[in-house]
N, C-alpha and C positions, 0 to 999 in steps of 0.2 A: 504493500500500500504506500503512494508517492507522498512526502510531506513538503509542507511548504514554512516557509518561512513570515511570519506576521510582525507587520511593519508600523510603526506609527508616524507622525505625522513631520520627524524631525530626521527620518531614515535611521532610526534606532530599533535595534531587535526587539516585541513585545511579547514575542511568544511563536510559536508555530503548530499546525493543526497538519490533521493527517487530512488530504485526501480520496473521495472517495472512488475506488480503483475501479469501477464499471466505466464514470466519466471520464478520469483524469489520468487509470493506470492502462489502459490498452493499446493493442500495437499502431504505432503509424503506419497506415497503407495508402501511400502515395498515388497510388494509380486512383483509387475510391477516392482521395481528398481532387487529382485531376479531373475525375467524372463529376464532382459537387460542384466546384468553381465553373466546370463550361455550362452546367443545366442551369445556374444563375446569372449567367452573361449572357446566356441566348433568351431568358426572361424579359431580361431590360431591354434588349433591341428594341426600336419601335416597330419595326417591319409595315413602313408607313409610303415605304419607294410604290413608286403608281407609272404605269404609261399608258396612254389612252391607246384603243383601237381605232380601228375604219369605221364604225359605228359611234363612237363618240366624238369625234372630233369635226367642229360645226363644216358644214360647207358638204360640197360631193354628192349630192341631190341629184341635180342634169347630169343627165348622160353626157360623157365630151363631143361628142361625134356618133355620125350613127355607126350602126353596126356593121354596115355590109357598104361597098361601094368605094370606099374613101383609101384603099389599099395598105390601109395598117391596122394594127392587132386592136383587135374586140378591147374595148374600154368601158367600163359601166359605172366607174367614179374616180374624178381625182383626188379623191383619200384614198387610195387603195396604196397597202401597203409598198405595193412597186413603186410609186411615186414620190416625188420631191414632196415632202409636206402630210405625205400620205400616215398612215396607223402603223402601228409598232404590233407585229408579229410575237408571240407567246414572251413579253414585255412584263417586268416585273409588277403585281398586283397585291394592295396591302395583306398581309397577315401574320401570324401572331407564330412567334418564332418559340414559344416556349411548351414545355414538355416536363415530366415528371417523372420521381423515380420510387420506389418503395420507400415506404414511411421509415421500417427497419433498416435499409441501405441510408436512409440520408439520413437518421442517428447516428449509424455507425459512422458515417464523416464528420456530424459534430464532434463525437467523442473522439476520433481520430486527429483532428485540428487540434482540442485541448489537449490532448497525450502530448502533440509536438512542442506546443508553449509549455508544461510543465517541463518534457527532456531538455530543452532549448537554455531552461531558466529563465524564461521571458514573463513568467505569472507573479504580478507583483500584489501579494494582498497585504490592505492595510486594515487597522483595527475599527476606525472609520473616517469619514471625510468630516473635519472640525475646520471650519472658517470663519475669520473673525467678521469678512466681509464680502458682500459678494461682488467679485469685481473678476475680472478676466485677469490681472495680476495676484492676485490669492492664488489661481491655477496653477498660474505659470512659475510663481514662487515655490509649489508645493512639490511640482516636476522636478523642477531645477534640486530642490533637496535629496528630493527621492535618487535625483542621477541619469533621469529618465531621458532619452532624445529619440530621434527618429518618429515615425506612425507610432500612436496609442491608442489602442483601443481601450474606453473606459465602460467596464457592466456594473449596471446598475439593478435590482430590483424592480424598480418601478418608476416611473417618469416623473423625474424630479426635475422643475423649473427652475431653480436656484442653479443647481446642476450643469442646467443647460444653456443656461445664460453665459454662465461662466469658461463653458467650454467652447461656446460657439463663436467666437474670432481668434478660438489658436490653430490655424491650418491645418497642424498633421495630428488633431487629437478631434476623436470621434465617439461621438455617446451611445452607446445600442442598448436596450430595455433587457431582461434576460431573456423574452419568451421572443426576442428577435432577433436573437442570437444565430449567426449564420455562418458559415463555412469561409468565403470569400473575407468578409474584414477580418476573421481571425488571422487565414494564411498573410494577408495583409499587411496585418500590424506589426510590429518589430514587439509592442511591449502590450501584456494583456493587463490594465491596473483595474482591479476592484479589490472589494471590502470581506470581510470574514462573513458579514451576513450575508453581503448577497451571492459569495459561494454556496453558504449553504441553500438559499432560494435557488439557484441556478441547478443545484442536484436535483432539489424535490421538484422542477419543473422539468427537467431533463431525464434523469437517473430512473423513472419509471415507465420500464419498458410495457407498451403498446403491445395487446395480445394479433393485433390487427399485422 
C-alpha cells in the first residue's frame, strides 16, 4: 500500500497517510492511459467543417444550353460539381467525433494516471488550504513555498469559489472538482496538489467499483 507524504502550508512535514492501493497502488499501463487521452481529444473536436453540395449552393436552376444540337457534352446545371463554382463531391459534413469506452476500462485509466503521479512523486497532499486572503498572490505564494512549478493540477472536493478565484489568473495551474477528475489533465500536469480530505473524497467517489 503506497504512502504519501502530508504537507502543510509552510512545506513542513505534518504527517503522512497511507494510500488506498485499488486507486493509487496499481500498475501503469501506458497503452490504456494512450486509448483514454485520444477518446477525450476526439470529444472536444467540434466536427463543425461543412461543404455545400450541387443542391445547396444558390444559383444552377437553367439549364446552360440545350441538350442536343449545340455539339458539347449534356449540361443540366452550372453547380454541378464539374464546374468552376460548382458542389463539392462527398465534402466534409458536421459531426460529432466522439465515442466511448467501458465504464471499467476508463476507471482502470483513472486509477492508472494516479499510480503514475504517486511512482512519479508528483502527488503533493497538504493538510488543508488556510488563506489569510483571497487574492491570486496567496496562490502563488503558497506554490512558491510548496517548490511547486510547471502544470498543476489542483483537486478539490467540491466547487469552491474562493478557490477558484484565486487560481484563475495563474496560467499553468488548473482547478478540476473530484467527480471531474479525468485522464488527460492528470497525464498533463507535472504536479497533482490536493488536501488529505479531498483524497479521501476522491477514493469514496472513485475507489467503488461499478458492478456494470
Amino acid at each position: 500500500m503506497p504512502e504519501v507524504e502530508i504537507k502543510n502550508n509552510h512545506n513542513e512535514k505534518a504527517g503522512s497517510m497511507a494510500l488506498d492501493d485499488r486507486v493509487f497502488g496499481g500498475k501503469v499501463s501506458r497503452p490504456l492511459l494512450h486509448e483514454a487521452v485520444q477518446l477525450q481529444l476526439a470529444s472536444r473536436r467540434q466536427g463543425t467543417a461543412a461543404t455545400k453540395t450541387k443542391g445547396l449552393i444558390r444559383g444552377g436552376g437553367k439549364k446552360p444550353w440545350k441538350q442536343k444540337g449545340t455539339g458539347r457534352a449534356r449540361a443540366g446545371s452550372n453547380r454541378s460539381p464539374l464546374w468552376r463554382g460548382g458542389g463539392t463531391v462527398f465534402g466534409p459534413t458536421p459531426r460529432s467525433y466522439a465515442y466511448s469506452m467501458p465504464k471499467k476500462k476508463a476507471r482502470a485509466a483513472l486509477f492508472s494516471a494516479l499510480a503514475s503521479k504517486v511512482q512519479e512523486e508528483s502527488l503533493v497532499v497538504l493538510e488543508e488550504f488556510t488563506f489569510t486572503e483571497v487574492k491570486t498572490r496567496s496562490m502563488a505564494l503558497l506554490l512558491k513555498k510548496l517548490e511547486l512549478a510547471g502544470r498543476i493540477l489542483v483537486v478539490t472536493s467540491q466547487k469552491q469559489d474562493d478557490l477558484n478565484r484565486m487560481i484563475h489568473n495563474l496560467p499553468n495551474v488548473h482547478l478540476v472538482e473530484v467527480r471531474q477528475l479525468n485522464v488527460y489533465d492528470l497525464i498533463m500536469a507535472d504536479t497533482l496538489l490536493t488536501t488529505q480530505r479531498d483524497i479521501a473524497r476522491l477514493v469514496e467517489v472513485w475507489g467503488t467499483h461499478e458492478s456494470a
